[in-house]
N, C-alpha and C positions, 0 to 999 in steps of 0.2 A: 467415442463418448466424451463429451464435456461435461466434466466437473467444476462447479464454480464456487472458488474462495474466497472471501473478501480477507482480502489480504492489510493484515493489520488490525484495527479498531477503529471506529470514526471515533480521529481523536480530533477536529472542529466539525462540528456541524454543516458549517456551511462549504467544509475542503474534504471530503473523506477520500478516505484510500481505495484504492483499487482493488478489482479482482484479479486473480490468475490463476491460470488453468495447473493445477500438478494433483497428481493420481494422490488419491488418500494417502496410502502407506510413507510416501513424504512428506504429508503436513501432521501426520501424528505421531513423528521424529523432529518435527521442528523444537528445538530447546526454546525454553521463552528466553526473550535477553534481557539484560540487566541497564540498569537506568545508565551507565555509561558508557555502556553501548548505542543506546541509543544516542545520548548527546555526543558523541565521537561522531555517529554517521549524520546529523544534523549538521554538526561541524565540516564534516567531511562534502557534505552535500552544499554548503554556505559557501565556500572554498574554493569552488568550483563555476567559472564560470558559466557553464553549461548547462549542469545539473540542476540549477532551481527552478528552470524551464521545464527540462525532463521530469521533473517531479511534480509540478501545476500540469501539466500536460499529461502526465499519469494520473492525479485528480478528478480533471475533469472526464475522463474515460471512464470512471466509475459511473458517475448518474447515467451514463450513454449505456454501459451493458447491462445499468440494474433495469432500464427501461426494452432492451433485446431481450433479456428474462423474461422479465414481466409478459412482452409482445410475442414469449416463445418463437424468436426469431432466431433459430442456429447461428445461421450463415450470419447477420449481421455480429453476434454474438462471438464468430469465430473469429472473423475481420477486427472486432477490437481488441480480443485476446491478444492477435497478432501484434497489433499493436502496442499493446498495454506490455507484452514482451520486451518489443524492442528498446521500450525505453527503462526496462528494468533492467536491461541489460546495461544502456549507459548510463544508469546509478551505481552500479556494482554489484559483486556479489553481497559484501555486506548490507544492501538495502536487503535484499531477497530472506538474508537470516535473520535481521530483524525483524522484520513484518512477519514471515512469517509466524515466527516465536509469538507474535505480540497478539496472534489469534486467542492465545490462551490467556489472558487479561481482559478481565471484566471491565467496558469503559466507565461504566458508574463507580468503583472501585476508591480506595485510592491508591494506588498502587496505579490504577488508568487515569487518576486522573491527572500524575504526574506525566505519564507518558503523555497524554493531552497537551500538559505544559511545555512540554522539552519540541517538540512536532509543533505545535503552535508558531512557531517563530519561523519555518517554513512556511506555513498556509498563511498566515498574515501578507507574506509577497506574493500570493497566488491573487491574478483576478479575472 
């Protein structure tokens, strides 16, 4: 069974996050994280040469699996999960507990729309 998260908040419109696959009972144990957590892993992801690629590149995976939902396409659906893994993998774990935490944040908020602000300075180098 695939279960599909969107992992995080669309915190730009025009860059949002990704989904991935994890069984409920771990996304309603995710703590939400605190705003310096999150700009630590922004920092941390900035820092890194690698990482700001893996994270536009996990972006644009989102419109791709919202559109295998939509098409009720598993199998393609499963292929980008795959993917969408692997490069969550080479963010770190702390991408994984942020984002997830961050499911529990409302984007219209402010409380989201700070995290919008902090995340923003990623998606701005995404194109």
């Amino acid at each position: 069974m695939i279960s599909r998260l969107v992992m995080a908040i669309t915190i730009v419109a025009a860059a949002p996050f990704v989904a991935v696959a994890q069984d409920d009972e771990q996304r309603d144990r995710a703590p939400k994280p605190t705003l310096e957590e999150a700009q630590k892993l922004v920092q941390a992801i900035s820092s890194d040469a690698a990482k700001p690629k893996a994270y536009c590149d996990l972006a644009k995976l989102q419109g791709q699996m919202e559109n295998a939902v939509n098409e009720h396409d598993e199998k393609a659906l499963s292929g980008l999960l795959a993917k969408a893994k692997v490069l969550e993998n080479d963010l770190g774990p702390e991408f994984a507990k942020v984002t997830d935490g961050l499911e529990t944040v409302e984007p219209d908020s402010p409380e989201g729309e700070k995290f919008t602000e902090i995340f923003g300075h990623l998606d701005e180098n995404c194109k």
